[in-house]
RODO-2510 file (C-alpha; in nm, 4 decimals, decimal comma):
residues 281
     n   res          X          Y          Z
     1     x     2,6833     9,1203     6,1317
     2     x     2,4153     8,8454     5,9896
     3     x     2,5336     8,5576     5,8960
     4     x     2,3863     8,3368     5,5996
     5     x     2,3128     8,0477     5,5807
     6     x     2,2405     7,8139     5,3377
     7     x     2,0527     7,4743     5,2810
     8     x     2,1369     7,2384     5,1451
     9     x     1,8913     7,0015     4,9635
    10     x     1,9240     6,6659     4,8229
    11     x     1,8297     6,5220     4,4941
    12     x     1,6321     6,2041     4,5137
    13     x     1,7949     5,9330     4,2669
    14     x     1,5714     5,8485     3,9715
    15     x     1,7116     5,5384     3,9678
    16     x     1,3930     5,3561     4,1452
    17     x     1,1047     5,5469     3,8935
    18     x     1,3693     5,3460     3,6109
    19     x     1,3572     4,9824     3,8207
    20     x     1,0302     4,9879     3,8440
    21     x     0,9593     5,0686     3,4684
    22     x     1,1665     4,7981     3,4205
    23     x     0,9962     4,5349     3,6531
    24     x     0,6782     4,6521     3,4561
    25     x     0,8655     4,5666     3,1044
    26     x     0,9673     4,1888     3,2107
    27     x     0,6621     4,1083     3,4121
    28     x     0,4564     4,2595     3,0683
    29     x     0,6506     4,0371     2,8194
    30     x     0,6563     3,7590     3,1214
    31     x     0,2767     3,7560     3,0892
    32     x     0,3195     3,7905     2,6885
    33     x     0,5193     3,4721     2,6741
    34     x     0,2687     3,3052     2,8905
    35     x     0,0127     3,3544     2,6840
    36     x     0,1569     3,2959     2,3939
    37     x     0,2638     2,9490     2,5681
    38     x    -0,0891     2,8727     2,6580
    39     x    -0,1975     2,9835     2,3076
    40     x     0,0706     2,7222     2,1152
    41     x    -0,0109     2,4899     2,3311
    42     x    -0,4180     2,5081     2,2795
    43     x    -0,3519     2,4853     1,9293
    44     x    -0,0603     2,1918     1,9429
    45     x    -0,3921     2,0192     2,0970
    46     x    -0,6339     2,1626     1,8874
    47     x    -0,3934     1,9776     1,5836
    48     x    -0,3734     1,6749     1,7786
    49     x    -0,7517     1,6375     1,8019
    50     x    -0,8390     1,7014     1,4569
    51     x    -0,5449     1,4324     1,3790
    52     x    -0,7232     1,1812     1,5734
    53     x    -1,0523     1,2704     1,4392
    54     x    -0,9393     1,2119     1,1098
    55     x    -0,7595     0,8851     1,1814
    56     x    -1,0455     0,7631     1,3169
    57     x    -1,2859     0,8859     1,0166
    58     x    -1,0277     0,7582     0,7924
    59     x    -1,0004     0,3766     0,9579
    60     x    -1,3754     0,3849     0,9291
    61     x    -1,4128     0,4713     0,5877
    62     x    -1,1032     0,1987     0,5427
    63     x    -1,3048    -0,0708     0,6941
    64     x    -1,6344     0,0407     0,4930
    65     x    -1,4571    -0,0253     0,1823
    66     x    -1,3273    -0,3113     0,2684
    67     x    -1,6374    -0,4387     0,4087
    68     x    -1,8155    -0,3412     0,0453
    69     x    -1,5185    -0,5043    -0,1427
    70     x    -1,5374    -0,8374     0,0314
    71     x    -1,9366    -0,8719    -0,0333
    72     x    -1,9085    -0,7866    -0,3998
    73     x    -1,5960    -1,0993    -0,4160
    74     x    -1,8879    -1,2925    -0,2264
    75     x    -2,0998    -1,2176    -0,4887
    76     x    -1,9104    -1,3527    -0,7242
    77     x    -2,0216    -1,7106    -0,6247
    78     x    -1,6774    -1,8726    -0,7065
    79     x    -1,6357    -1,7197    -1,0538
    80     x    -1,2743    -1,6580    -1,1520
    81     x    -1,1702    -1,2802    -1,0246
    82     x    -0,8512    -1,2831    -1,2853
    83     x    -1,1205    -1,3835    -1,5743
    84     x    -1,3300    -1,0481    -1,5191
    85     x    -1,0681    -0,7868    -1,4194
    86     x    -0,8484    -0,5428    -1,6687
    87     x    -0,6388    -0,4348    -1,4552
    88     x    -0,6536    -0,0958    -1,3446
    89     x    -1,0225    -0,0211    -1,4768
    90     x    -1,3322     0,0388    -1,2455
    91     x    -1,5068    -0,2824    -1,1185
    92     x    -1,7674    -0,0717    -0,8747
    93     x    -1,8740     0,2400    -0,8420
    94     x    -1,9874     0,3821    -0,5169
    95     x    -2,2209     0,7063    -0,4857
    96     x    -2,1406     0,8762    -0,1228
    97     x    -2,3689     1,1647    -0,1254
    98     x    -2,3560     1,5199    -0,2200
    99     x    -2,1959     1,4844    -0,5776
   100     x    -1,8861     1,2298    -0,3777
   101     x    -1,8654     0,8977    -0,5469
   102     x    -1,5387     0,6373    -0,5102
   103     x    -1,4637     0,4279    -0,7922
   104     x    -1,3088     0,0715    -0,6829
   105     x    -1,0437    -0,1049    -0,9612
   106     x    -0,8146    -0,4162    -0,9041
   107     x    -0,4762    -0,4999    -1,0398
   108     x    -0,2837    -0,8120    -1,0024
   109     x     0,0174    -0,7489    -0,7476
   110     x     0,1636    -1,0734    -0,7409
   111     x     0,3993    -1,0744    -1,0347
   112     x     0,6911    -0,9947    -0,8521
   113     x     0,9020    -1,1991    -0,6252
   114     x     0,8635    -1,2143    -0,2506
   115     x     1,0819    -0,9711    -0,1722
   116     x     1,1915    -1,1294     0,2010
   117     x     1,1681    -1,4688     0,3330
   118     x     1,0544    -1,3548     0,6608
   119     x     0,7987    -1,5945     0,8397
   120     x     0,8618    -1,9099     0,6044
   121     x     1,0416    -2,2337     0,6466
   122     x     1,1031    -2,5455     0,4407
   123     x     1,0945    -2,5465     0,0569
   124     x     0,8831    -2,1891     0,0659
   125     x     1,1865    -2,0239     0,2150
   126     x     1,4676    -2,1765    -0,0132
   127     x     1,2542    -2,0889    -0,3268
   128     x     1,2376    -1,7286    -0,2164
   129     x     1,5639    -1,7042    -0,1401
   130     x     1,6824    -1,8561    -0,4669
   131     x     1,4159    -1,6618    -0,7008
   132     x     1,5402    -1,3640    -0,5568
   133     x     1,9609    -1,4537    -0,6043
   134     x     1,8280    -1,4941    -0,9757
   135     x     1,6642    -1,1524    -1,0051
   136     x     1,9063    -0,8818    -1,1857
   137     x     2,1012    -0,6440    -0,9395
   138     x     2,1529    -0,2762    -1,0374
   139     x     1,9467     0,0321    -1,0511
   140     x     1,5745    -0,0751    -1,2026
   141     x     1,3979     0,2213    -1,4143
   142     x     1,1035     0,3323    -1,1772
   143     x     0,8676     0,2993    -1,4935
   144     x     0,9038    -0,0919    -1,5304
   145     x     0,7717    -0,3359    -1,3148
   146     x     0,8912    -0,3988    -0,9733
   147     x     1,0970    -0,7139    -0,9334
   148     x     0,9923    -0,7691    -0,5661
   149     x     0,6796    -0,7367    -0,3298
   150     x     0,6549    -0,7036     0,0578
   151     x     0,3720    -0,9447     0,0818
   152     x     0,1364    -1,2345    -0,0100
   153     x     0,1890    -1,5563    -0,1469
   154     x     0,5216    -1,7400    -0,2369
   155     x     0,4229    -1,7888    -0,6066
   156     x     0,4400    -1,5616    -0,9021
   157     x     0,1839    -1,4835    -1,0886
   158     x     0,1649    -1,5416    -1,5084
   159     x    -0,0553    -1,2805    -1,5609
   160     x     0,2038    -0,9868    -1,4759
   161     x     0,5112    -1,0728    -1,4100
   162     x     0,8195    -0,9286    -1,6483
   163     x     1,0832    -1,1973    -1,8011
   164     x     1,3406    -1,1491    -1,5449
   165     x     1,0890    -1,2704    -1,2921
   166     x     0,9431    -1,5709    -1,4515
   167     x     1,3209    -1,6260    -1,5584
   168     x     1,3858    -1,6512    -1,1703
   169     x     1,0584    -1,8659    -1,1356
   170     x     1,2176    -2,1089    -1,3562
   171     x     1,5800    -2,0939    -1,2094
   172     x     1,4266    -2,1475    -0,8503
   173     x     1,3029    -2,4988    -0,9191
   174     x     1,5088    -2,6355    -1,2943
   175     x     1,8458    -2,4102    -1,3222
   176     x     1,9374    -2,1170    -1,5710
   177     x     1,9485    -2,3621    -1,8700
   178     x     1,6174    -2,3009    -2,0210
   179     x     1,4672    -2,0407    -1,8064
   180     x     1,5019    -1,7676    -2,0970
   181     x     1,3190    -1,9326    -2,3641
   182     x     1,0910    -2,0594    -2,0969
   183     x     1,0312    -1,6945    -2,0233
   184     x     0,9579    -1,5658    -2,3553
   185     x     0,7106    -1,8296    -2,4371
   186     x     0,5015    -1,7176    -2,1222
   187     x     0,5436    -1,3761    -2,2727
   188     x     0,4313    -1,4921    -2,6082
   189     x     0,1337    -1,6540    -2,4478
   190     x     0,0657    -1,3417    -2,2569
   191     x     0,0583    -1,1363    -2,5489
   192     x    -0,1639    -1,3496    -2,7985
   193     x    -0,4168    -1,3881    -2,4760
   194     x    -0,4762    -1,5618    -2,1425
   195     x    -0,2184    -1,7692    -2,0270
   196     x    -0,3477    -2,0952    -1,8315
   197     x    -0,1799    -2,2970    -1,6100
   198     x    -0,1651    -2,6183    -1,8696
   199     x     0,0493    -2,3409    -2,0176
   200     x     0,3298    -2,4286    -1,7665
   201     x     0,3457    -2,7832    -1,8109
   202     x     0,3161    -2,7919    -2,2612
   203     x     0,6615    -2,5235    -2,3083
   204     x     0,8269    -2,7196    -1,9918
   205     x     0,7378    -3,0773    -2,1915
   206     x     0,8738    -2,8691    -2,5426
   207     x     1,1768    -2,7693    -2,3813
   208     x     1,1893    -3,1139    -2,2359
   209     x     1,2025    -3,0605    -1,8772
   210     x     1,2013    -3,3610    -1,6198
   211     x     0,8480    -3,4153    -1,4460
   212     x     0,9724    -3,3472    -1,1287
   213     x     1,0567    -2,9892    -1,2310
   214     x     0,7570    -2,9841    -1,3770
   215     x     0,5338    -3,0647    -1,1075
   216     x     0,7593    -2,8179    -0,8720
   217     x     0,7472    -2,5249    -1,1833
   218     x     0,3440    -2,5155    -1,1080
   219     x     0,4180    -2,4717    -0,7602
   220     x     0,6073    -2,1283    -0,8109
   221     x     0,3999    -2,0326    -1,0988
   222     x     0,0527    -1,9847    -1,1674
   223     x    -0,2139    -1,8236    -1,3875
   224     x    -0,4832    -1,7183    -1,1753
   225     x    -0,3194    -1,4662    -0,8724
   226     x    -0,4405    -1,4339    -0,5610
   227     x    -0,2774    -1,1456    -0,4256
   228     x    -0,4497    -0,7795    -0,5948
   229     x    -0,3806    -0,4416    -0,5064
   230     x    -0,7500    -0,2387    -0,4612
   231     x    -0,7560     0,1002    -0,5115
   232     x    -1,0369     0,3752    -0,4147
   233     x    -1,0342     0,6920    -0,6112
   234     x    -1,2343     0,9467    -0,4676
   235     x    -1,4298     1,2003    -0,7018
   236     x    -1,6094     1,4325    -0,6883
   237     x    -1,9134     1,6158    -0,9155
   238     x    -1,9832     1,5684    -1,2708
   239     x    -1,6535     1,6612    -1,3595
   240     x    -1,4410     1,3859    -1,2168
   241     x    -1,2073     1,5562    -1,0202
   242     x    -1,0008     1,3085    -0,8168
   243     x    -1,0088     1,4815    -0,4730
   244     x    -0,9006     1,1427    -0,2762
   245     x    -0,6976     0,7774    -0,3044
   246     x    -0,6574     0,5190    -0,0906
   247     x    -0,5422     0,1508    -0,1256
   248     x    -0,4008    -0,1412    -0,0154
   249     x    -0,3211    -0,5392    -0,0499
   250     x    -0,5929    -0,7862    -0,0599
   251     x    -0,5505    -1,1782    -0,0927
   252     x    -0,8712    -1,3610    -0,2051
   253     x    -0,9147    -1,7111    -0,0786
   254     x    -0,9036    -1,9432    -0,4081
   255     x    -1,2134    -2,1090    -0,4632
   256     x    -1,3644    -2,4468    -0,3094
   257     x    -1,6763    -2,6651    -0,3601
   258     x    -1,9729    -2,5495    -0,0964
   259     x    -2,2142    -2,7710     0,0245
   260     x    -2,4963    -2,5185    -0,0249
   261     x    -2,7705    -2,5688    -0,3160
   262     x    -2,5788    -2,2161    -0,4320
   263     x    -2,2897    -2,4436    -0,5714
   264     x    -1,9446    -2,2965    -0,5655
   265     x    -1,8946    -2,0548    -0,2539
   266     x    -1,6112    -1,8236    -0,0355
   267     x    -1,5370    -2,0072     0,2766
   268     x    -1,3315    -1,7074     0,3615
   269     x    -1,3683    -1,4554     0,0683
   270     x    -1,0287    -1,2190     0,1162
   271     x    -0,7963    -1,0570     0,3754
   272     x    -0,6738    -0,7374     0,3415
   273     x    -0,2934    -0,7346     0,4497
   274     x    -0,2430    -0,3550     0,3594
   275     x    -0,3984    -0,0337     0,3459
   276     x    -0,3152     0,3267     0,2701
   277     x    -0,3337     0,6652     0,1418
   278     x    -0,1924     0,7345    -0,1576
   279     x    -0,0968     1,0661    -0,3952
   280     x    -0,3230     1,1914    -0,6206
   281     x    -0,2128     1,1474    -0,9803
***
């Protein structure tokens, strides 16, 4: 009798062939997320650069307009900057090279009230704080004229400032009694022509204001400003189009006697307190 027999063979598990695919998987999108690191990261610095580059290009060209703006004042010799600006039209005209030109204009930024007394003492600091307790509160339409101004000097400028702020001029130094009407005769001034600072002292001797207040109403008002905001408009070809601005605060030095044969000179022509870029209209 034969007997039979019978082997018996075992399966192998498939279960390593499926690890390993799956080792492959994670150590493929392992490598995918690495690169994709390394590539973010190359390009975070590739941003950072081009930043810095253009920082730098922009301080540059900053200080090169400056450095043009402060000559041409120079070259003024001592003439009167308020007498030969319009405010907001082109003074200079600068040709940059392959169709670029920037076009330089002025306008008086020193009709509004200090807006902080920050840095001052003495009388400077208690007119500030007192012109600005006699400005209007509530919401201002963004249209009119600001009512305050982050920098320059303590007094407001004839030239531009609205009746609310020449009414807080007057209140600063003589009271509310008056400061209305003393407002609107600036205004009527303004509007028939130049107002000069004799100006100050024939409506204050009409509304029959003490000399003292007098004397200290010329101190917080005057007709010739010394704070201006410059702005640089970038254009470019023969059609105009604006394809840059940039700006800032600039106080010019008032004018003294020079002991030159040139006569009347800048000892210190102008300081620029701000600069920046700003939107193209």
């Amino acid at each position: 009798m034969r007997r039979r027999f019978t082997i018996l063979t075992r399966r192998r598990p498939r279960t390593r062939r499926g690890y390993a695919l799956v080792l492959a998987a994670l150590a493929a999108a392992g490598v995918t997320t690495m690169l994709g690191v390394m590539l973010e990261r190359q390009l975070t610095q590739r941003l950072g650069i081009a930043r810095q580059v253009e920082a730098y290009q922009r301080h540059h060209a900053a200080k090169g307009y400056q450095e043009l703006i402060d000559s041409w004042i120079r070259s003024l010799s001592g003439r009167s900057l308020a007498s030969m600006i319009v405010d907001g039209q082109r003074v200079l005209t600068l040709d940059l090279g392959e169709g670029l030109r920037a076009e330089i204009s002025f306008a008086d930024a020193q009709g509004a009230v200090l807006g902080s007394p920050a840095g001052l003492t003495g009388r400077d600091f208690e007119r500030v704080q007192t012109m600005r307790a006699a400005l209007p509160t509530g919401a201002r339409d963004p249209a009119l004229p600001p009512l305050t101004r982050s920098v320059g000097p303590v007094p407001v400028s004839m030239r531009s400032a609205p009746a609310e702020v020449l009414e807080a001029a007057f209140t600063s130094v003589g009271g509310r009694d008056g400061a209305r009407e003393f407002a609107q005769r600036i205004l009527s001034i303004r509007a028939g022509g130049t107002v000069q600072q004799s100006d100050v002292a024939k409506i204050a001797i009409t509304l029959a204001v003490t000399p003292e207040v007098r004397a200290r109403l010329n101190e917080v008002l005057i007709a010739e400003p010394a704070l201006w905001f410059v702005t640089v408009e970038l254009r470019r070809g023969t059609a105009g189009t604006v394809v840059g601005r940039e700006g800032g605060h600039i106080v010019v030095a008032p004018r003294r006697p020079g002991r030159s044969g040139t006569g009347g000179i800048w000892e210190k022509s102008s300081a620029f307190l701000t600069w920046q870029k700003l939107p193209i209209q």
